[in-house]
PyMOL Python script that loads the backbone (N, CA, C, O; Angstrom):
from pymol import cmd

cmd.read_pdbstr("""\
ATOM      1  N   UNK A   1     -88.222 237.535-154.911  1.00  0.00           N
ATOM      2  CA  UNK A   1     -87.935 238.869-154.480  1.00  0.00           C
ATOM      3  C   UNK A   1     -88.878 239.208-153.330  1.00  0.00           C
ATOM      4  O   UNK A   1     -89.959 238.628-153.429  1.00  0.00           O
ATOM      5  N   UNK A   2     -88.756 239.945-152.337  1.00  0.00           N
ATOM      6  CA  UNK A   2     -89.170 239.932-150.902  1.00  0.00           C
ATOM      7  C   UNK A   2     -89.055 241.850-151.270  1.00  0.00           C
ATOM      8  O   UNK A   2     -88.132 242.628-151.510  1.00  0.00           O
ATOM      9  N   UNK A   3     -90.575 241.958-151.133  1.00  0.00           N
ATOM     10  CA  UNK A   3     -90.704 243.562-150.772  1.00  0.00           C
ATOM     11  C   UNK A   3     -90.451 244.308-149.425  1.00  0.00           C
ATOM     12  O   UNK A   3     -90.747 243.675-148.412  1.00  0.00           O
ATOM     13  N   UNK A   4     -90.028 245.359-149.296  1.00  0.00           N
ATOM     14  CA  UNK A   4     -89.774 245.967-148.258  1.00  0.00           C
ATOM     15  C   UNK A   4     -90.965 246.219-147.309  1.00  0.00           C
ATOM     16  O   UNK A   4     -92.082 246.519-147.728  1.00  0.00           O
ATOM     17  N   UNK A   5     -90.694 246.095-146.169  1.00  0.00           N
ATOM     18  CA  UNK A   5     -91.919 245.952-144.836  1.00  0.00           C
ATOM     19  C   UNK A   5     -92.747 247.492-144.883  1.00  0.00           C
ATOM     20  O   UNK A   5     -93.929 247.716-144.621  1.00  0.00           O
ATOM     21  N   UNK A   6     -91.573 248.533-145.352  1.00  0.00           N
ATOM     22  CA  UNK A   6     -91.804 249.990-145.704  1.00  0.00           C
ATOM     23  C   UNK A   6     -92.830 250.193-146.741  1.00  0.00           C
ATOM     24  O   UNK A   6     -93.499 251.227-146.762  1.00  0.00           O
ATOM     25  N   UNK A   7     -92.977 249.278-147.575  1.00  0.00           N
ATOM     26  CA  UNK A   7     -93.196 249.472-148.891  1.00  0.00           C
ATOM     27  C   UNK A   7     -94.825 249.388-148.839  1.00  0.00           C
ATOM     28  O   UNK A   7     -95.537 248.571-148.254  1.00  0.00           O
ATOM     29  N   UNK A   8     -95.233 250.703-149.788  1.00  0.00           N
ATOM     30  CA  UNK A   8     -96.877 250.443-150.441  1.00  0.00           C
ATOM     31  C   UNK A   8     -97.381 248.902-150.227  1.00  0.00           C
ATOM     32  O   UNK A   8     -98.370 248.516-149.604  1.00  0.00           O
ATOM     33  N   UNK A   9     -96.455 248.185-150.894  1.00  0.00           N
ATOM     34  CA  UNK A   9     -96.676 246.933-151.394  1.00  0.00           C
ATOM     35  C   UNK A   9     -96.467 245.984-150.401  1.00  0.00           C
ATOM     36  O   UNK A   9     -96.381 244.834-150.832  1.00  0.00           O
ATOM     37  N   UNK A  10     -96.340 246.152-148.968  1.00  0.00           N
ATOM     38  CA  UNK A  10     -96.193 245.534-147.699  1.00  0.00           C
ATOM     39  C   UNK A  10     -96.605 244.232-147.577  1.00  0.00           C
ATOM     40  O   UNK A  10     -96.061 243.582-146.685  1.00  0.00           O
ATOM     41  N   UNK A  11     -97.701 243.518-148.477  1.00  0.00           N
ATOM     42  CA  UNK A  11     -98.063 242.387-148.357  1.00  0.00           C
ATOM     43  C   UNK A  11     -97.186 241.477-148.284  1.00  0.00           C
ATOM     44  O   UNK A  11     -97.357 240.441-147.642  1.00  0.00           O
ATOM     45  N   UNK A  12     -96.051 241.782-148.993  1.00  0.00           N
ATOM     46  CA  UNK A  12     -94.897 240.914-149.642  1.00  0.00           C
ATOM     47  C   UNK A  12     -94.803 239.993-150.674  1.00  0.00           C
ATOM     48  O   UNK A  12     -93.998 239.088-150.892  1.00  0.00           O
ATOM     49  N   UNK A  13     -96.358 240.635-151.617  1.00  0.00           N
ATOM     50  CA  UNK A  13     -96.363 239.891-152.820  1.00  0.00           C
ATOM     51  C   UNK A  13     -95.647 241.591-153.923  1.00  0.00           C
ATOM     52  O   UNK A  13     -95.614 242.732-153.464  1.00  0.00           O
ATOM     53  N   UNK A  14     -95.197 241.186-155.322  1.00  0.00           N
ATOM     54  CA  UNK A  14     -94.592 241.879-156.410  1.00  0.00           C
ATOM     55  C   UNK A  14     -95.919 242.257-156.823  1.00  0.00           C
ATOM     56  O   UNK A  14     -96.869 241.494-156.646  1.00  0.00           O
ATOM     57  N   UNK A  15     -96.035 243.318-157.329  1.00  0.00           N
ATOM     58  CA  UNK A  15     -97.113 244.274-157.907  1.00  0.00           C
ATOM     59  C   UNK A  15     -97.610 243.553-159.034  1.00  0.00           C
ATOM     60  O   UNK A  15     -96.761 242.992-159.727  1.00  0.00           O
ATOM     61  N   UNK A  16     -99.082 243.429-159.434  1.00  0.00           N
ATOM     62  CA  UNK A  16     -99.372 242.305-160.493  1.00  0.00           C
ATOM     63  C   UNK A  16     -99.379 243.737-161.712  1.00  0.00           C
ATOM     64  O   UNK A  16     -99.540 244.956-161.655  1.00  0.00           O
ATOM     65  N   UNK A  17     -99.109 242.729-162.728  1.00  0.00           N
ATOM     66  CA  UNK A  17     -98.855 243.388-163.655  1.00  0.00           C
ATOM     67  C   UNK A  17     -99.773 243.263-164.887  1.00  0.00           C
ATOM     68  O   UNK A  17    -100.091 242.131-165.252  1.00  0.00           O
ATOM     69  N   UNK A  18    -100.129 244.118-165.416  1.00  0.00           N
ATOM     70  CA  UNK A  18    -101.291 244.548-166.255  1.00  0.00           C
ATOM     71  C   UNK A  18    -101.058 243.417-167.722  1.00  0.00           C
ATOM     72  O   UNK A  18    -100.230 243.865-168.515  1.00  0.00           O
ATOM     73  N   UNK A  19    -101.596 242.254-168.069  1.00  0.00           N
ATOM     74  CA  UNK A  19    -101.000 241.969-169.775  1.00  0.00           C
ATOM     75  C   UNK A  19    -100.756 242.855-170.575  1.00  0.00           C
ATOM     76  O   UNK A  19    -101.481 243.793-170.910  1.00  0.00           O
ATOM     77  N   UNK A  20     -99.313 242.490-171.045  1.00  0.00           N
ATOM     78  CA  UNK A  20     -99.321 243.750-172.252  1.00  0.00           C
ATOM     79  C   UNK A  20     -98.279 244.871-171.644  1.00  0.00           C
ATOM     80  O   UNK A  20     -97.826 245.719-172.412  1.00  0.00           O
ATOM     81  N   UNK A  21     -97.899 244.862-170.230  1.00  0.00           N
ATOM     82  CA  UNK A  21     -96.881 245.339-169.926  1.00  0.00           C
ATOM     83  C   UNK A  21     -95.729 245.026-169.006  1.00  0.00           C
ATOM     84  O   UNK A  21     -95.353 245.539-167.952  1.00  0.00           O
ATOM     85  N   UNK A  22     -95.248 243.933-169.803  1.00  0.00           N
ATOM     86  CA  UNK A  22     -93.485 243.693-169.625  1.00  0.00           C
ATOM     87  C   UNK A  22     -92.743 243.370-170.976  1.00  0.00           C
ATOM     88  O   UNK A  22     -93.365 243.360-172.038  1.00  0.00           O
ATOM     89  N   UNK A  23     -91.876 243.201-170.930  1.00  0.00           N
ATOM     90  CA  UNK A  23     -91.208 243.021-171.950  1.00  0.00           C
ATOM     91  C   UNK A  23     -89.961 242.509-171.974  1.00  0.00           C
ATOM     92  O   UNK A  23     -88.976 243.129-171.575  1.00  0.00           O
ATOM     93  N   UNK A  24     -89.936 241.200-172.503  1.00  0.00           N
ATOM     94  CA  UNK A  24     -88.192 240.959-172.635  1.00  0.00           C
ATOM     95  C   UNK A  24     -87.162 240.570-173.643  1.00  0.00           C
ATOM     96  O   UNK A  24     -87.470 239.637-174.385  1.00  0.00           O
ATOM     97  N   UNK A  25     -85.995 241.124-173.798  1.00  0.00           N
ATOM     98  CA  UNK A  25     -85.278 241.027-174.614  1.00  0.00           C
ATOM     99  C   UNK A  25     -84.115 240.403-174.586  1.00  0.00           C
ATOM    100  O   UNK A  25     -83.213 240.915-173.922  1.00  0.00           O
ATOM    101  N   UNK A  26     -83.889 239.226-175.265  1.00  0.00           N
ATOM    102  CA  UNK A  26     -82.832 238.480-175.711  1.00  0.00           C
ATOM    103  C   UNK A  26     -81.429 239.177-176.369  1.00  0.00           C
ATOM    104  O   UNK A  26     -81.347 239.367-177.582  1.00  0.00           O
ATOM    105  N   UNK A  27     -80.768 239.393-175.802  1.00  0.00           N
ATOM    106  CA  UNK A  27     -79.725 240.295-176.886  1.00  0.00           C
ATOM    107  C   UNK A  27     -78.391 239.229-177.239  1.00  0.00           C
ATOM    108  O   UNK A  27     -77.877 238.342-176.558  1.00  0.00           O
ATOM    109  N   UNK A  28     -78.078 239.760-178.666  1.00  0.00           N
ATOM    110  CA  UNK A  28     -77.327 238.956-179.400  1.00  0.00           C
ATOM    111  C   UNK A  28     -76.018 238.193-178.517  1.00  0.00           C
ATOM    112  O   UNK A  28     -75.617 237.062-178.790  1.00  0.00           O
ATOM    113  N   UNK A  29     -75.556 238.891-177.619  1.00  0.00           N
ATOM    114  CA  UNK A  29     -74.066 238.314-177.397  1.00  0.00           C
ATOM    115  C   UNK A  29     -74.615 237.697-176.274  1.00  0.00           C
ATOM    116  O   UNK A  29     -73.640 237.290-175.641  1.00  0.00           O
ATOM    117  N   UNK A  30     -75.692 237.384-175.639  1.00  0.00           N
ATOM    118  CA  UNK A  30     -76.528 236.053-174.489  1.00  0.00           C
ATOM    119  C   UNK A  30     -77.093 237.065-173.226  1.00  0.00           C
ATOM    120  O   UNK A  30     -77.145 236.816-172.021  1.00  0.00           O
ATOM    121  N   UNK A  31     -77.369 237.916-173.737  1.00  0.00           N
ATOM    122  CA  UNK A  31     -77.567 238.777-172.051  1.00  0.00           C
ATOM    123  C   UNK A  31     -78.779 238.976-172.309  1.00  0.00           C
ATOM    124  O   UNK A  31     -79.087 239.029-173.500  1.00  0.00           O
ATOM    125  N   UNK A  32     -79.641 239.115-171.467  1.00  0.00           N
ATOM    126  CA  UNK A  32     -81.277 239.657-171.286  1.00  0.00           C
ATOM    127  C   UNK A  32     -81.455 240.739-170.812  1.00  0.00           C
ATOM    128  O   UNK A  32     -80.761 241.240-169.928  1.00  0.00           O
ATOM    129  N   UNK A  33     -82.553 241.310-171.422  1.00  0.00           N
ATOM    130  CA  UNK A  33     -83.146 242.550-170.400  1.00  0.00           C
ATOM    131  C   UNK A  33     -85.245 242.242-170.097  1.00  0.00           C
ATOM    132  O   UNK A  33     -86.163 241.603-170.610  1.00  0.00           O
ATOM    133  N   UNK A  34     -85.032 243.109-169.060  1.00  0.00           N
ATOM    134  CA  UNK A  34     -86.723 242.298-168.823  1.00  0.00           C
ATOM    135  C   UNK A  34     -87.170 243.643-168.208  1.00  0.00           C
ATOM    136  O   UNK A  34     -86.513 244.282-167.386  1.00  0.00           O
ATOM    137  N   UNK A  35     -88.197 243.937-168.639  1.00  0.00           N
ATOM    138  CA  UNK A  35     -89.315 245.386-167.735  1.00  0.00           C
ATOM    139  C   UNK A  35     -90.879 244.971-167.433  1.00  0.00           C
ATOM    140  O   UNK A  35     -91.679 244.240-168.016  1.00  0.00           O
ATOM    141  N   UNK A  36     -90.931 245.693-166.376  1.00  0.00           N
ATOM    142  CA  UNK A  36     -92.366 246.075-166.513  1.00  0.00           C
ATOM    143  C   UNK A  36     -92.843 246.955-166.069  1.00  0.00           C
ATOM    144  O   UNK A  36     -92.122 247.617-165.322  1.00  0.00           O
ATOM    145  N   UNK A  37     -94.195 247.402-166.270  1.00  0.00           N
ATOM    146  CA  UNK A  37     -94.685 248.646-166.058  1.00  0.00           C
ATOM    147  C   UNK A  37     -95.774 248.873-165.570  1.00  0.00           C
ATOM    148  O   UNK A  37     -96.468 247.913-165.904  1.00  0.00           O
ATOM    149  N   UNK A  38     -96.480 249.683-164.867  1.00  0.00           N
ATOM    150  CA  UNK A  38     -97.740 249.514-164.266  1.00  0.00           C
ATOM    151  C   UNK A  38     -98.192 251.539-163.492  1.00  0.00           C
ATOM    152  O   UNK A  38     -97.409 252.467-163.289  1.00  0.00           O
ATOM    153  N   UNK A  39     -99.438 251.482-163.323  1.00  0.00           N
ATOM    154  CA  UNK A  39     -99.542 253.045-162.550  1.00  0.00           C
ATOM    155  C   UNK A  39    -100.476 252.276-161.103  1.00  0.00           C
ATOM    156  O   UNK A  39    -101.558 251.690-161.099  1.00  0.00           O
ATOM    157  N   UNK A  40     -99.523 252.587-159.987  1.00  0.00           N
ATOM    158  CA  UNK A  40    -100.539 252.011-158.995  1.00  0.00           C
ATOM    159  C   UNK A  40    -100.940 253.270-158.505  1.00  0.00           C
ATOM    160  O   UNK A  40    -100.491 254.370-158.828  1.00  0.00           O
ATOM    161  N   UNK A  41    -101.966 252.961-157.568  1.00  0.00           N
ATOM    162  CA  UNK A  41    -103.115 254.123-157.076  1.00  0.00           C
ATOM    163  C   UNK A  41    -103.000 254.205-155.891  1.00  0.00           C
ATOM    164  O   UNK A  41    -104.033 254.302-155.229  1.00  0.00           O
ATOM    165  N   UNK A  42    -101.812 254.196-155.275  1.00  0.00           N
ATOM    166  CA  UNK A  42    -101.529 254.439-154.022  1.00  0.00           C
ATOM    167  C   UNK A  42    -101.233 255.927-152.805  1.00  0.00           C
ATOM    168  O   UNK A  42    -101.077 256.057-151.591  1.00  0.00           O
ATOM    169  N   UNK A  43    -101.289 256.935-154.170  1.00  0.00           N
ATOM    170  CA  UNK A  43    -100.779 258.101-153.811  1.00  0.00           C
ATOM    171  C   UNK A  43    -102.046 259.262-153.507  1.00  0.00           C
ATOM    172  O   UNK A  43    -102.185 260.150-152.666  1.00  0.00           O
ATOM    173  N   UNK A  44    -103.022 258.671-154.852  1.00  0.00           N
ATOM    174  CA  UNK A  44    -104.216 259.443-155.475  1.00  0.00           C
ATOM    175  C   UNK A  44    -103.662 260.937-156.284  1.00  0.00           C
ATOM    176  O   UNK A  44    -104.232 262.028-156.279  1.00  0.00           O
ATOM    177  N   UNK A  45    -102.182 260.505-157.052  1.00  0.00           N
ATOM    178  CA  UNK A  45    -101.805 261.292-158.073  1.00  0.00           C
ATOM    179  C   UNK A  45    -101.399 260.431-159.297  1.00  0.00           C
ATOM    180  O   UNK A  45    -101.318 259.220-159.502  1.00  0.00           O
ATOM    181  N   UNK A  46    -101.261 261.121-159.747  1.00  0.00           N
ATOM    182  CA  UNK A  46    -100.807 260.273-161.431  1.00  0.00           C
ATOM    183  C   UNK A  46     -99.600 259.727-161.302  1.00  0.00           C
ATOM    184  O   UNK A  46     -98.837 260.396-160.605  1.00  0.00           O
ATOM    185  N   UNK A  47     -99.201 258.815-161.704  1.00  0.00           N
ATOM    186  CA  UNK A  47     -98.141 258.033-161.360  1.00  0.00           C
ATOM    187  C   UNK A  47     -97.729 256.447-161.967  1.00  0.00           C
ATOM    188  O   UNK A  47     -98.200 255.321-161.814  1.00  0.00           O
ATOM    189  N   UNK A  48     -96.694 256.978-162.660  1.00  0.00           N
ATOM    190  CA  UNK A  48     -96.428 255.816-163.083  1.00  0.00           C
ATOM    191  C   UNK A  48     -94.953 254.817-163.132  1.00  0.00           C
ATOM    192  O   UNK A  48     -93.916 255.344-163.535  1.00  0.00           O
ATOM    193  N   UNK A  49     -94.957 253.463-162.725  1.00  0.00           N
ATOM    194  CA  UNK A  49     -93.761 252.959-162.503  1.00  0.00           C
ATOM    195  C   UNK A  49     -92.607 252.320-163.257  1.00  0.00           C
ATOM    196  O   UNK A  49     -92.584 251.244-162.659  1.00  0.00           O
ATOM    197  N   UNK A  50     -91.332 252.212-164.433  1.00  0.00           N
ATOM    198  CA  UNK A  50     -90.834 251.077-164.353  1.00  0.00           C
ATOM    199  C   UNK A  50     -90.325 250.340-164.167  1.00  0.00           C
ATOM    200  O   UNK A  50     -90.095 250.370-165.376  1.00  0.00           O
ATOM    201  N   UNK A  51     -89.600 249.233-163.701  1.00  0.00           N
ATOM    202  CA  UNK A  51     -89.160 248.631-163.026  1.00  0.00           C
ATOM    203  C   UNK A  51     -88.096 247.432-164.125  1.00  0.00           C
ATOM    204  O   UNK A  51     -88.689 246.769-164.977  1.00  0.00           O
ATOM    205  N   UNK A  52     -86.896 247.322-163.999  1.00  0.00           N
ATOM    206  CA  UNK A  52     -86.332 246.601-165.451  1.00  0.00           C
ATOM    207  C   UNK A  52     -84.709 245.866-164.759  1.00  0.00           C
ATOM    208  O   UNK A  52     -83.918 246.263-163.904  1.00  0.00           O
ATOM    209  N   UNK A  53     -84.755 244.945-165.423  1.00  0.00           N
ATOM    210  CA  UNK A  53     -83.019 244.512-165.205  1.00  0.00           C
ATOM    211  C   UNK A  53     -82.799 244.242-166.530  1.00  0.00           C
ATOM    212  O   UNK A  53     -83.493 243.987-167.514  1.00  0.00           O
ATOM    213  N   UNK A  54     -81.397 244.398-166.226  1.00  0.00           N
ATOM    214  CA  UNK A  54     -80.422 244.254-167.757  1.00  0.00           C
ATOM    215  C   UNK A  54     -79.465 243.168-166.868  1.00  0.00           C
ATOM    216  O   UNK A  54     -78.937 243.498-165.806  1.00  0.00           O
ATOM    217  N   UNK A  55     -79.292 241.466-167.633  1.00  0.00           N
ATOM    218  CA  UNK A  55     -78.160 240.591-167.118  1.00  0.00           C
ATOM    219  C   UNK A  55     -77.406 240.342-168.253  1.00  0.00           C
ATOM    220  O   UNK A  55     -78.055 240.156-169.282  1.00  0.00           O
ATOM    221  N   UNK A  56     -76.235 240.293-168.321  1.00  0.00           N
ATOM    222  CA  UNK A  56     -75.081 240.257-168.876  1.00  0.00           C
ATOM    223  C   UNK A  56     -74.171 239.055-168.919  1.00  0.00           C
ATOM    224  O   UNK A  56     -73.603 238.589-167.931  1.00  0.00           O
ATOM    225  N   UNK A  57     -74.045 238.392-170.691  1.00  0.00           N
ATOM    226  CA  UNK A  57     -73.829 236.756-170.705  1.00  0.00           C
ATOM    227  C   UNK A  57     -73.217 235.739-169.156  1.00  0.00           C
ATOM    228  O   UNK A  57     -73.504 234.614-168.746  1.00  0.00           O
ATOM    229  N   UNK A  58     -71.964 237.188-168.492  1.00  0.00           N
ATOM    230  CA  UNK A  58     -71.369 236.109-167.334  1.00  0.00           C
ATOM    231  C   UNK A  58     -72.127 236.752-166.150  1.00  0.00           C
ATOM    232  O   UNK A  58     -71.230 237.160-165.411  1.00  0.00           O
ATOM    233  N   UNK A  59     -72.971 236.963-165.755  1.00  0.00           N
ATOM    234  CA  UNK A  59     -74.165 236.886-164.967  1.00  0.00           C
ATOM    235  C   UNK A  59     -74.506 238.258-164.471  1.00  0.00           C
ATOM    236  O   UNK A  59     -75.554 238.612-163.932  1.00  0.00           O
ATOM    237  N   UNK A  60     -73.352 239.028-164.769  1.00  0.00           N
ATOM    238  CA  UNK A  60     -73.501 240.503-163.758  1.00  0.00           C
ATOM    239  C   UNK A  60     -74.743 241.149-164.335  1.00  0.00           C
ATOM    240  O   UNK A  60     -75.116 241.159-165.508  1.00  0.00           O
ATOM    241  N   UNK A  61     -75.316 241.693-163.247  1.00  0.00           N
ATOM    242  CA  UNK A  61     -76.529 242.593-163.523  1.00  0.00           C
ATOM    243  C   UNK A  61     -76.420 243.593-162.724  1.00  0.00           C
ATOM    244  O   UNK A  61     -75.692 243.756-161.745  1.00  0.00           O
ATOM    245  N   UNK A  62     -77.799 244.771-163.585  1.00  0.00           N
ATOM    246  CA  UNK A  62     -78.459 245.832-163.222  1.00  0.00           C
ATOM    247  C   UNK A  62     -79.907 246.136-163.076  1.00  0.00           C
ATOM    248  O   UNK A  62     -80.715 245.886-163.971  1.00  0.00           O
ATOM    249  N   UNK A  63     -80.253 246.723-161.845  1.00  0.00           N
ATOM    250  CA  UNK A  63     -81.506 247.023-161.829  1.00  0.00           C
ATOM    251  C   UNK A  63     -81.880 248.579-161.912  1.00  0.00           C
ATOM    252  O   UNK A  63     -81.129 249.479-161.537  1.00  0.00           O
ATOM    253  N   UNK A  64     -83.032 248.741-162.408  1.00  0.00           N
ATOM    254  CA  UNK A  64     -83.568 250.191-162.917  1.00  0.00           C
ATOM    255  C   UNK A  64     -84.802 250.226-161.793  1.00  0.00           C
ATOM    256  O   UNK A  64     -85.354 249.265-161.257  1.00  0.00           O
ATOM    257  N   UNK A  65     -85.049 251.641-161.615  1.00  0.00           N
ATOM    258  CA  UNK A  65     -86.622 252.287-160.970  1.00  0.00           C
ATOM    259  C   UNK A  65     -86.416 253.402-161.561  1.00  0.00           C
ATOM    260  O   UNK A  65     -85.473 254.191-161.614  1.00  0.00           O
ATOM    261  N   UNK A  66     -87.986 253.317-162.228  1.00  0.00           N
ATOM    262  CA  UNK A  66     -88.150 254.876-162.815  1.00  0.00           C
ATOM    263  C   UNK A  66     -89.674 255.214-162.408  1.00  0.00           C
ATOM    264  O   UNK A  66     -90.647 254.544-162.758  1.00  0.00           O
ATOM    265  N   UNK A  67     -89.697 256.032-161.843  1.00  0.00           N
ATOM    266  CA  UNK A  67     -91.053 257.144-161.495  1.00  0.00           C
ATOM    267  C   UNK A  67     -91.204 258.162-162.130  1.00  0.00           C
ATOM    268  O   UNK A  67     -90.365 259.063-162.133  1.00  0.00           O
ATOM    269  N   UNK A  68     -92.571 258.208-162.942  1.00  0.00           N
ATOM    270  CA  UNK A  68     -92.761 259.400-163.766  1.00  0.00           C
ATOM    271  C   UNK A  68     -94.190 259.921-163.565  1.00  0.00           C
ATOM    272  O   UNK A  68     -94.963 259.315-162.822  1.00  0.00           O
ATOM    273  N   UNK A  69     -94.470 260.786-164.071  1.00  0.00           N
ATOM    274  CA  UNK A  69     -96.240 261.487-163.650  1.00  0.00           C
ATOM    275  C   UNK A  69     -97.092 261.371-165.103  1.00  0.00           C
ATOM    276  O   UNK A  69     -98.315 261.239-165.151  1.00  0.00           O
ATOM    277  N   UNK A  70     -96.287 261.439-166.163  1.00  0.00           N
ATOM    278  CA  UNK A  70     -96.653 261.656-167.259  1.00  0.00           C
ATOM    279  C   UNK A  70     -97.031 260.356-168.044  1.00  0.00           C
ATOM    280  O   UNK A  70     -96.416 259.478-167.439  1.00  0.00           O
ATOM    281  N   UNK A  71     -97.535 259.924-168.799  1.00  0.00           N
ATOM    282  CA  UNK A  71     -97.620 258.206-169.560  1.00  0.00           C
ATOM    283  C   UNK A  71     -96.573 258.597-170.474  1.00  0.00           C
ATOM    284  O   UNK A  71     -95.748 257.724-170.742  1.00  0.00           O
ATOM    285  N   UNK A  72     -96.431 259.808-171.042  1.00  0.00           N
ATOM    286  CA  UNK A  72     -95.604 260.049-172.162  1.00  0.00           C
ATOM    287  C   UNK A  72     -94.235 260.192-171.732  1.00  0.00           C
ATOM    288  O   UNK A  72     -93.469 260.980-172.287  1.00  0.00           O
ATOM    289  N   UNK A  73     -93.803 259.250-170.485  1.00  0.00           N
ATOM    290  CA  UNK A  73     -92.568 259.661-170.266  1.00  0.00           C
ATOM    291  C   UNK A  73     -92.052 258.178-170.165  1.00  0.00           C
ATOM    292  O   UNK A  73     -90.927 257.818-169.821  1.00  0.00           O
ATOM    293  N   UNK A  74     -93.406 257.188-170.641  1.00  0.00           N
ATOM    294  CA  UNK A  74     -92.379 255.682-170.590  1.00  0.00           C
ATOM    295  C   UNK A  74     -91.453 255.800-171.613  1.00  0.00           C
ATOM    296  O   UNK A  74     -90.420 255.178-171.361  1.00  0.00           O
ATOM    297  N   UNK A  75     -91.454 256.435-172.786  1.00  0.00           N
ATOM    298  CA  UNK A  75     -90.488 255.834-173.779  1.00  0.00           C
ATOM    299  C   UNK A  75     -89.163 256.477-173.043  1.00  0.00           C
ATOM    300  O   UNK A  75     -88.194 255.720-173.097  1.00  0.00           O
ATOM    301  N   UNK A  76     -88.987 257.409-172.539  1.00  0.00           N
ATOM    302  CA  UNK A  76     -87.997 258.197-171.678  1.00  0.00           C
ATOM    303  C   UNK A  76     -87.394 256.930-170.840  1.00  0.00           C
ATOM    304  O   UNK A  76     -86.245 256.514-170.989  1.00  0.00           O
ATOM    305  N   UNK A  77     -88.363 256.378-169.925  1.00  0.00           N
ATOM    306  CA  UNK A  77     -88.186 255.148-169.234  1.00  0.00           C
ATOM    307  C   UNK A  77     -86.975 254.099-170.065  1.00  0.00           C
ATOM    308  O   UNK A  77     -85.775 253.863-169.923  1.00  0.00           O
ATOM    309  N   UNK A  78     -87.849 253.747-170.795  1.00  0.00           N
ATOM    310  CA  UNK A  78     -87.909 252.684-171.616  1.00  0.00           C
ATOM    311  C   UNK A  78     -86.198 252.942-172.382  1.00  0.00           C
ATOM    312  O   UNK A  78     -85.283 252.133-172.537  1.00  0.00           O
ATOM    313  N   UNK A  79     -86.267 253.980-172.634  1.00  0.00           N
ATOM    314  CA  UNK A  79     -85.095 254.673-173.196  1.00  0.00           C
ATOM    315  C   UNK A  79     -83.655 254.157-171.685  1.00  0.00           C
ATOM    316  O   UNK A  79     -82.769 253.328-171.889  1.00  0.00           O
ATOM    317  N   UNK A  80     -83.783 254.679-170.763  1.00  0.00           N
ATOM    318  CA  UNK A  80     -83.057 254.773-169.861  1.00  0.00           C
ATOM    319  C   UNK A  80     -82.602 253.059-169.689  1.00  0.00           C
ATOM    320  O   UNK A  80     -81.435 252.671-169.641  1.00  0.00           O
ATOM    321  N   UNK A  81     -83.584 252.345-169.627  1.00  0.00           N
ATOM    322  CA  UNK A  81     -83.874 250.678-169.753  1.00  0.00           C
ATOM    323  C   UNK A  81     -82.385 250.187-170.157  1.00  0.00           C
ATOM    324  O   UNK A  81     -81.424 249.622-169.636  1.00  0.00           O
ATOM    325  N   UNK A  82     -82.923 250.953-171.874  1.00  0.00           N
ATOM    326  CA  UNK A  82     -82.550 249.774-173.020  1.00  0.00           C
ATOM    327  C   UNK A  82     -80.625 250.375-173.046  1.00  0.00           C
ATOM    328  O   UNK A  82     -79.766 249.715-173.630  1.00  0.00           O
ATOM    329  N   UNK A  83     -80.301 251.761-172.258  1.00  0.00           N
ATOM    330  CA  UNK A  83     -78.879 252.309-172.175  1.00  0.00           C
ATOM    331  C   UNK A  83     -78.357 251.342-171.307  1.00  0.00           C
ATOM    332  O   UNK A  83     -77.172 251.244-171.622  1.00  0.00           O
ATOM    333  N   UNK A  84     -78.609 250.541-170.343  1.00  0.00           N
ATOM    334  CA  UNK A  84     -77.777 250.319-169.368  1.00  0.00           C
ATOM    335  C   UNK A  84     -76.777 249.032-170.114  1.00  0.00           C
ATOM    336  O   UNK A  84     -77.253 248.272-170.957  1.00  0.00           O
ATOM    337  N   UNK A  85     -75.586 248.966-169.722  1.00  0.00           N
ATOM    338  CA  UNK A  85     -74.811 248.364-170.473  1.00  0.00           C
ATOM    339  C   UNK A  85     -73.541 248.453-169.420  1.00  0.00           C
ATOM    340  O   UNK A  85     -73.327 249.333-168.587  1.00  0.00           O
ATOM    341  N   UNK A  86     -72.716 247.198-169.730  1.00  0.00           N
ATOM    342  CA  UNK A  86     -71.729 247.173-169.036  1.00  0.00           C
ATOM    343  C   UNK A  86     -70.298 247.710-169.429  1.00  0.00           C
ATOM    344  O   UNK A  86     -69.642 247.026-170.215  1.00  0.00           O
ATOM    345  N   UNK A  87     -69.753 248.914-168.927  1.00  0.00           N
ATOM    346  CA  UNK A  87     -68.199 249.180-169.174  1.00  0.00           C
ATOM    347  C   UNK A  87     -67.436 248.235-169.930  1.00  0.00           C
ATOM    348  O   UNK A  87     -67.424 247.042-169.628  1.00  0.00           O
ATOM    349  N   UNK A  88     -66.745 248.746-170.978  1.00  0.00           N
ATOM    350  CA  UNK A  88     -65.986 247.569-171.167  1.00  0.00           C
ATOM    351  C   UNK A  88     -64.644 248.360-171.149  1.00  0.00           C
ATOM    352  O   UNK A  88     -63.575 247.765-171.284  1.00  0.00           O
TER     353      UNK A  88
END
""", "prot")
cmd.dss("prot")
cmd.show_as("cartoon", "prot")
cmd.util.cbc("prot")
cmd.orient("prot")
């Protein structure tokens, strides 16, 4: 994955991520979901990121960005994550 030239993260390396925050899930019918999470200090406000895909047994995927101020708003995150699902 290649970060945007725009981006905080301009180096063009992916934001390192803290142990202890990603997470991935195997789901029963072969599809994965994967997150992670991190607060970078780029703003000098509170801030926090997550970042997640959901892939689906015949390959289609989704990607998530969630920005929040609060820590108590990952499960909100996390929540939004674990909804994404494909139409059937």
């Amino acid at each position: 994955m290649r970060w945007l030239a725009s981006s905080p993260r301009s180096s063009g390396a992916p934001p390192e991520v803290p142990a202890g925050q990603d997470h991935t899930e195997r789901l029963p019918d072969g599809g994965v979901r994967y997150a992670f999470w991190f607060a970078p200090g780029d703003t000098g406000r509170s801030r926090h990121e997550l970042t997640a895909y959901a892939v689906e047994p015949d390959g289609s995927a989704a990607g998530l960005y969630c920005s929040y101020e609060e820590l108590e708003q990952h499960a909100w995150a996390r929540h939004v994550w674990r909804s994404l699902r494909r139409g059937r």
